[in-house]
C-alpha positions as a LaTeX table, in Angstrom:
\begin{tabular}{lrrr}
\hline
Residue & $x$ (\AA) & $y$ (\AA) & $z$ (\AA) \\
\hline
Unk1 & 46.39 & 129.95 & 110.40 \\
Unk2 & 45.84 & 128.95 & 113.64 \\
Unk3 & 47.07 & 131.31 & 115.59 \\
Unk4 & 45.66 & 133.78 & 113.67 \\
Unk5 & 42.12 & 132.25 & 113.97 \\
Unk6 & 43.32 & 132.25 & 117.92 \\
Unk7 & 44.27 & 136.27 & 117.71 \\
Unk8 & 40.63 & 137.18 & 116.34 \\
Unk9 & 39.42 & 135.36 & 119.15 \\
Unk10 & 40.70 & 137.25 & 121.62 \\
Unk11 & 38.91 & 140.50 & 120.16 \\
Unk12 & 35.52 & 139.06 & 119.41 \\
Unk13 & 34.38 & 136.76 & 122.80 \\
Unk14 & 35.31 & 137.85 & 126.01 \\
Unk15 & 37.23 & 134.94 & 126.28 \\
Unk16 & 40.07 & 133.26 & 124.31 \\
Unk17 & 38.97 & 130.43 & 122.36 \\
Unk18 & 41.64 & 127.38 & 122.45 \\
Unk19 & 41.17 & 126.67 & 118.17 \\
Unk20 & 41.67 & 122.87 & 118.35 \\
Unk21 & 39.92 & 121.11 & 115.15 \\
Unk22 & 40.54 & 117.10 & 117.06 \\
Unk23 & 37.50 & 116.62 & 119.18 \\
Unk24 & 38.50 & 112.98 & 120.05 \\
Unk25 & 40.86 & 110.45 & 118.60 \\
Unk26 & 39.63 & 106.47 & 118.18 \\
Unk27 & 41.06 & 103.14 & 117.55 \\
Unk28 & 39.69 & 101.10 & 115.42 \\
Unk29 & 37.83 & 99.05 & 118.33 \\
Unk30 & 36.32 & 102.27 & 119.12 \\
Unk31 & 38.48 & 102.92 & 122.18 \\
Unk32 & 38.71 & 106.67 & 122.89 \\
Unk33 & 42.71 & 107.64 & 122.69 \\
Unk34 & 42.36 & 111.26 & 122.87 \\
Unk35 & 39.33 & 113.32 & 123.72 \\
Unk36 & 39.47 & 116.89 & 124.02 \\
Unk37 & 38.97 & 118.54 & 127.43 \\
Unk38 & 36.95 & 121.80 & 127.72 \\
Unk39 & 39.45 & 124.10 & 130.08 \\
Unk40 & 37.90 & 127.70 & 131.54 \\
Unk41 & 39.94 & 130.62 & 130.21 \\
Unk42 & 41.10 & 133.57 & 131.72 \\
Unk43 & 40.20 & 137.04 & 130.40 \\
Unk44 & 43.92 & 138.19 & 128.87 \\
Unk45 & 42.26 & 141.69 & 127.45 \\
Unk46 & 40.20 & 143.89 & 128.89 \\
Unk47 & 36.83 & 144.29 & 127.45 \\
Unk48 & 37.53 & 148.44 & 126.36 \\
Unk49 & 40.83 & 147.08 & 124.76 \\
Unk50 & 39.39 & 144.48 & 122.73 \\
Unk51 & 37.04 & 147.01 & 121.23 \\
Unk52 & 39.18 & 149.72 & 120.22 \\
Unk53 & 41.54 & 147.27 & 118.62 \\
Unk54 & 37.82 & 145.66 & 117.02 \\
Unk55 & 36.95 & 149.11 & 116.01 \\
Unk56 & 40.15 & 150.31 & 114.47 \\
Unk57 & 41.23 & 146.94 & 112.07 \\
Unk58 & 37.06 & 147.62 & 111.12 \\
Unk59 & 36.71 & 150.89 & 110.13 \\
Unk60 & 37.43 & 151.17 & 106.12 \\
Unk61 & 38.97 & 154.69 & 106.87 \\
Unk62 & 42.01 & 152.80 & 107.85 \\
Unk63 & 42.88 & 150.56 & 105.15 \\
Unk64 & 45.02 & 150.55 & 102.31 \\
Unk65 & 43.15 & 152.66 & 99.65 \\
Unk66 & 43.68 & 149.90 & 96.94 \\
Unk67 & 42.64 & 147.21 & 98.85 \\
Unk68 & 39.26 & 148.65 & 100.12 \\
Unk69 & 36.99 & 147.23 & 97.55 \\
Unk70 & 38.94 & 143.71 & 97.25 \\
Unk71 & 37.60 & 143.24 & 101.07 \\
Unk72 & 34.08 & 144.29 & 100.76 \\
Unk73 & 31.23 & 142.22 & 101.89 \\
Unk74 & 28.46 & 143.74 & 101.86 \\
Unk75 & 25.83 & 143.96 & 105.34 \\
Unk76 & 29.02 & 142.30 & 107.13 \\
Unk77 & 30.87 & 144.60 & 109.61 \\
Unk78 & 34.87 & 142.86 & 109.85 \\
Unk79 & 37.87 & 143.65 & 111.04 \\
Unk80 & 41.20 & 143.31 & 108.14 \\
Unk81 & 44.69 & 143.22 & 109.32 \\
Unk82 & 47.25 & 143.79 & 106.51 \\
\hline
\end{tabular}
């Protein structure tokens, strides 16, 4: 799930976003053990790529023709992988 969640984010923010859910880690004296670090990312995809890949797995000419109403949410433009 999470590198899924990490895939999507490549096509939706210009850059990658590092999908970590553990912002810090405590003992029970409240001494910090772990504490996430905030790291720059490079651009992997250029911008032009990112939105043809965006605007193909969105348009609902190219899914599955049973599936096209299970996926529907309405006012919401998404992108669906099978």
């Amino acid at each position: 799930m999470l590198e899924l969640a990490s895939a999507y984010s490549y096509l939706t923010t210009e850059t990658p976003a590092e999908i970590n859910p553990i912002l810090e880690i405590t003992n029970h004296d409240g001494s910090v053990l772990y504490q996430k670090k905030v790291v720059e990312k490079e651009e992997k995809i250029p911008v032009g790529v990112k939105y043809l890949i965006w605007n193909i797995l969105s348009d609902v000419n190219n899914r599955i023709v049973g599936w096209v109403n299970k996926f529907n949410v309405s006012g919401l433009t998404y992108a669906l992988k099978t």
